[in-house]
N, C-alpha and C positions, 0 to 999 in steps of 0.2 A: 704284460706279455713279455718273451722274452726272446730277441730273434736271434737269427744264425751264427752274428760275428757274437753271440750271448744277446739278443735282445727279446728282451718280457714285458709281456702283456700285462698288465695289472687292472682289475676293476675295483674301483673304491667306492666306498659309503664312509670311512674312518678314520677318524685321527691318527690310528697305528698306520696306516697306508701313507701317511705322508713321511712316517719316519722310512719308511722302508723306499721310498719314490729318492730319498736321498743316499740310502745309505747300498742300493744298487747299483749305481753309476762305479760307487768307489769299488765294487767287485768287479767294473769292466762292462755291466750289460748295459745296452743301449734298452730303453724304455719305452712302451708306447700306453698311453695313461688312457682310461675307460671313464671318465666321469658326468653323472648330471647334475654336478652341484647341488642337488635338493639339503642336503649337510655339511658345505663346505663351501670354501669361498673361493675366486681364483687369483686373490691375489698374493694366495699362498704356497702357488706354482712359483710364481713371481721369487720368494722368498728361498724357495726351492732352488733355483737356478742362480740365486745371488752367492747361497751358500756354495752348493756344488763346483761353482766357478770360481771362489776363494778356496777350497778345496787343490781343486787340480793345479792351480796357479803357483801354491806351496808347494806342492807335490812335483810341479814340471811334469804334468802328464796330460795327456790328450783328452779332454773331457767327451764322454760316451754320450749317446742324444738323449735327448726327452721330448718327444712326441706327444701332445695332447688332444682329444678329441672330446667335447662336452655332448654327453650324449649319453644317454640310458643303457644299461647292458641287456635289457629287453628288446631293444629297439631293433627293426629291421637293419638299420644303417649296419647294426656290427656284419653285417655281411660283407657288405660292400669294403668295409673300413679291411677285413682279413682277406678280403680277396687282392687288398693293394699290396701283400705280401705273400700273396700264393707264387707258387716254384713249378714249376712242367713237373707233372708227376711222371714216376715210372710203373714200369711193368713190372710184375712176377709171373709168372706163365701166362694167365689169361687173366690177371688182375691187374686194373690198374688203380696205384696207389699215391693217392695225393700228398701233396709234399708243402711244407713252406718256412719261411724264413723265419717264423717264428718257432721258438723251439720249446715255450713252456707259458704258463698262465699262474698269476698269483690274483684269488679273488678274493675281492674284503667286497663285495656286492652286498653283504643282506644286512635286512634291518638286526637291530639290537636290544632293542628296550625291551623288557619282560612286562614291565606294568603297560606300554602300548599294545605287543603282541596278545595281550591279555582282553584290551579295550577291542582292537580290528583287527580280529585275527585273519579275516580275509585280505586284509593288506598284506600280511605278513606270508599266508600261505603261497600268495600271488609272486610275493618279492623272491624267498627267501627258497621255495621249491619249484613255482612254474617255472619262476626266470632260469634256475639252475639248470630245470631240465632243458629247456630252449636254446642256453646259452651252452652247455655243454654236447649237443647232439650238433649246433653247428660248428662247433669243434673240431668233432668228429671229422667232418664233412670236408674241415679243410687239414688234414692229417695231424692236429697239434693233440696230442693225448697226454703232456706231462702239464699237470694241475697242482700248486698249495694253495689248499681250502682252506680262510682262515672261518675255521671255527670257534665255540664258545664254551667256556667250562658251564655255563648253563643248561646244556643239556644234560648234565647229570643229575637235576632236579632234585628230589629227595632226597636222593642218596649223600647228597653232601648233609646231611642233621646227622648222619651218625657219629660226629666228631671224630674221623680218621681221614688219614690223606687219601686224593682219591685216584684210582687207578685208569689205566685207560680199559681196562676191561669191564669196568663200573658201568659204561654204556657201551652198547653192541648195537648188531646190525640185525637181528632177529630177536623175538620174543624168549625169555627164558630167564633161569634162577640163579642164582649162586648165594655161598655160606661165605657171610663174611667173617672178619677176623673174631668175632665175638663168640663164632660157632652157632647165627641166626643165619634162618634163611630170606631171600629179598627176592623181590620181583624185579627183572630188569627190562626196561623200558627200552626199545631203538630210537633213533634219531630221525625223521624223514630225511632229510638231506644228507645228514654221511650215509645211510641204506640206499640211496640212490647211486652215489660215487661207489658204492663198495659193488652192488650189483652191477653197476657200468666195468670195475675193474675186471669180474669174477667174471663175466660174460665174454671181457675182449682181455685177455692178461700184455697186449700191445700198451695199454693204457698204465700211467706210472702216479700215484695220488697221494697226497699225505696231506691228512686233516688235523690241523694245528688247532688244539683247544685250551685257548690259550686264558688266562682265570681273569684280574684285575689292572689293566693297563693302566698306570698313573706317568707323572711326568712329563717333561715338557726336553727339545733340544738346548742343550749346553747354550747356545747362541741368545737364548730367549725369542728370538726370530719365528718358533714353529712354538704351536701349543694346541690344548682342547680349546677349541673355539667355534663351539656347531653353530648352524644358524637356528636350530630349534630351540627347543626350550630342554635345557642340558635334563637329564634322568638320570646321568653318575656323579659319584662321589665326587668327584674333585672339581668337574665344569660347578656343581651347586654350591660348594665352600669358596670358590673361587668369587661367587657373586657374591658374597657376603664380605667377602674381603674388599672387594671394591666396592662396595655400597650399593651394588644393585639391587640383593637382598638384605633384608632387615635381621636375617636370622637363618642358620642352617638348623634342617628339622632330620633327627635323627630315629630313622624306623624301625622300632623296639627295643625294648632296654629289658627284656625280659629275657633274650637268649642263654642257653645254658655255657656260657662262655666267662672269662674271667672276670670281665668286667659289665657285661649284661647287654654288649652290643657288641652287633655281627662281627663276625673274624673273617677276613679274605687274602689271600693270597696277593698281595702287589706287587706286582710288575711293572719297571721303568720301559719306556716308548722305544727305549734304543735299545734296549738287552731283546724284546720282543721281534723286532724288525731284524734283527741278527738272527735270529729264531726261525723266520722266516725266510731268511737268504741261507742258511744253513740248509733247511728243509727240501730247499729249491735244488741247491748243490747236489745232494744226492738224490732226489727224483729225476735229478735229469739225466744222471747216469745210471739208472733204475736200479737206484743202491739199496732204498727200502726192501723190508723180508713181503714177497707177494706183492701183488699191482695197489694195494691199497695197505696205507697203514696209518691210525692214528695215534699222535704223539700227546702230551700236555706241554703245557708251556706257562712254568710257574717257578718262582724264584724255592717253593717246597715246605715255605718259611708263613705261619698265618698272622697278621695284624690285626687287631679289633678297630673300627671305628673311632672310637675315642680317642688309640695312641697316632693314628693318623692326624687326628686335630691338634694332638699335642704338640705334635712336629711339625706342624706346619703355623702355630703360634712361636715356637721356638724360632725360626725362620725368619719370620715376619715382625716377632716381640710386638705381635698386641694378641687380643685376646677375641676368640672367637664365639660370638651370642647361638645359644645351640636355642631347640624347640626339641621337645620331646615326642614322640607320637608314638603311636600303636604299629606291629608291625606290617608290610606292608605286601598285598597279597604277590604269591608267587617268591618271594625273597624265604633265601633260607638263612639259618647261621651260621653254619662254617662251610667256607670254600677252600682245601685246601689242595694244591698238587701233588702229586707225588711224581718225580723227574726222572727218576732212573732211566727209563726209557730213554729220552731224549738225550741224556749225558751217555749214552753208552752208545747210541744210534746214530744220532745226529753229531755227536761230540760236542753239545752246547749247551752252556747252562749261564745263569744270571751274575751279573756282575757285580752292579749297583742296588744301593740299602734303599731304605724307607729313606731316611735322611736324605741321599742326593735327589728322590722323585720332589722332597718336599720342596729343595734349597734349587731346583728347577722351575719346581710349578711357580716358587715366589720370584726367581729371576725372569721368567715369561711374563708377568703380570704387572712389575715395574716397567718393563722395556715395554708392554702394549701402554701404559701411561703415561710415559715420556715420549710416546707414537702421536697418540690423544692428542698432548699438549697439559 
């Protein structure tokens, strides 16, 4: 969350949430953290505030707070937790309108994994739409209405096989067609959860939202200090190579070698942890000054650039100088072939766009994963 003197609310479930828990402060906003650890540890709040305060130290400047609460964003308590920042509301004729110290909300709350969402989808339905609804209706209630969604290039489902970058109009907010560049026509699919924010915008235009769908987050902070390090059992690309690089796994198993792509395995859009969290403090910047076109707008967030699978392994053998033992497999339900962005929007809108290559995610992930072994012992 984001209060008055600039301080943001934030709820996480994600590794990208911790770059951004850092890289808010340096914009000024004081922080107040939303989490239940069910994916994350806390002693990498710890690590958080070690940076941050080497940070401002160089800097000679005043370091902004971080507030932490472990605690579900479902849970009754967020009541009570925004009611310790509620402000005396005022009047307009005969309304009175609630007010408070916080001025904006960044959620990274919903689950992720497509192959899980697939197994309990009623966990997911539960997490990723009740919670939203719950959590954003007592929003309302205590007058905070500026929201960055961090959403997922996932919802664009099929539409990413057609091998073209994918737009943000690729997914909407109602049922309906469009002819893509080929001159075919497509079915397009809505989101529950951006159809939600978007009829919450179109219902109150008070409300200020922009849905960040952002494609393949890789990378680890420059420090080695911060990295992916879920406590489940990783389902992305880089936590499962990572185990193989440390010997936890025997083998990274690579899902389908069939795709129609150049080298026969998937292409994704990768995005470094810190060009992404910039992504999102960009986003923030202008919803807060309800600089987006209308109360709702979705952006993508992708470096616009696709890598396949295999050049990913390249470079991070390059990196590492040993060699990575692959397993082959069939591909894997719900995965498609090409994830790619296309940025315009976001470079023209938000004014932001990616900085760092494949290379520095790789020469990251392998300096995060020395530094947690010389942690080890």
């Amino acid at each position: 969350m984001a209060l008055s003197s600039s301080q943001t609310f934030t709820a996480p479930h994600s590794t990208l949430s911790v770059g951004n828990l850092l890289e808010l402060p340096k914009e000024n906003y004081n922080v107040v953290i939303i989490d239940d650890l069910s994916n994350s540890y806390f002693t990498v709040l710890d690590r958080i505030c070690t940076l941050a305060s080497e940070y401002f130290a160089s800097q000679k400047r005043f370091m902004p707070s971080l507030r932490f609460h472990e605690v579900d964003y479902r849970s009754p308590v967020i009541r009570s937790i925004l009611n310790g920042y509620a402000l005396p509301p005022f009047w307009t004729l005969d309304t009175q309108v609630p007010r408070s110290r916080i001025m904006g909300v960044i959620h990274f709350a919903a689950f992720k994994s497509v192959d899980e969402s697939i197994r309990h989808p009623l966990r997911y339905y539960s997490n990723n739409v009740g919670g939203l609804i719950e959590f954003t209706s007592i929003l309302e209630t205590f007058g905070i209405k500026t929201l960055v969604f961090s959403s997922s290039a996932t919802i664009y489902g099929a539409s990413a096989n057609h091998g073209i970058p994918l737009k943000e109009e690729d997914c909407i907010h109602h049922h309906g067609t469009a002819i893509d560049e080929r001159g075919e026509e497509r079915t397009l699919q809505p989101n529950i959860a951006e159809a939600v924010l978007a009829d919450i915008a179109r219902a109150d235009p008070a409300w200020s939202i922009a849905a960040l769908r952002y494609f393949n987050p890789i990378g680890c902070h420059e420090s080695g200090l911060l990295g992916d390090n879920p406590r489940q059992k990783p389902s992305n690309l880089i936590p499962a190579i990572a185990n193989v690089l440390t010997g936890k796994s025997p083998a990274f198993q690579i899902f389908g070698t069939d795709w129609d792509t150049g080298d026969g395995t998937a292409v994704r859009d990768f995005i470094h942890v810190t060009d992404l969290a910039r992504g999102h403090i960009s986003a923030f910047a202008v919803v807060s000054q309800a600089g987006i076109q209308g109360s709702f707008r979705a952006f993508n967030l992708g470096s616009g650039r696709g890598h396949s699978v295999l050049e990913v392994l390249a470079s991070l053998e390059k990196v590492s100088a040993q060699g990575i033992p692959t397993k082959l497999g069939g591909r894997r339900k719900g995965n498609v072939g090409f994830c790619v962005a296309e940025v315009s929007r976001a470079r023209r809108e938000l004014r932001w766009r990616t900085e760092k290559t494949l290379d520095d995610c790789a020469l990251d992930i392998w300096n995060f994963l020395m530094v947690e072994r010389q942690r080890d012992g």
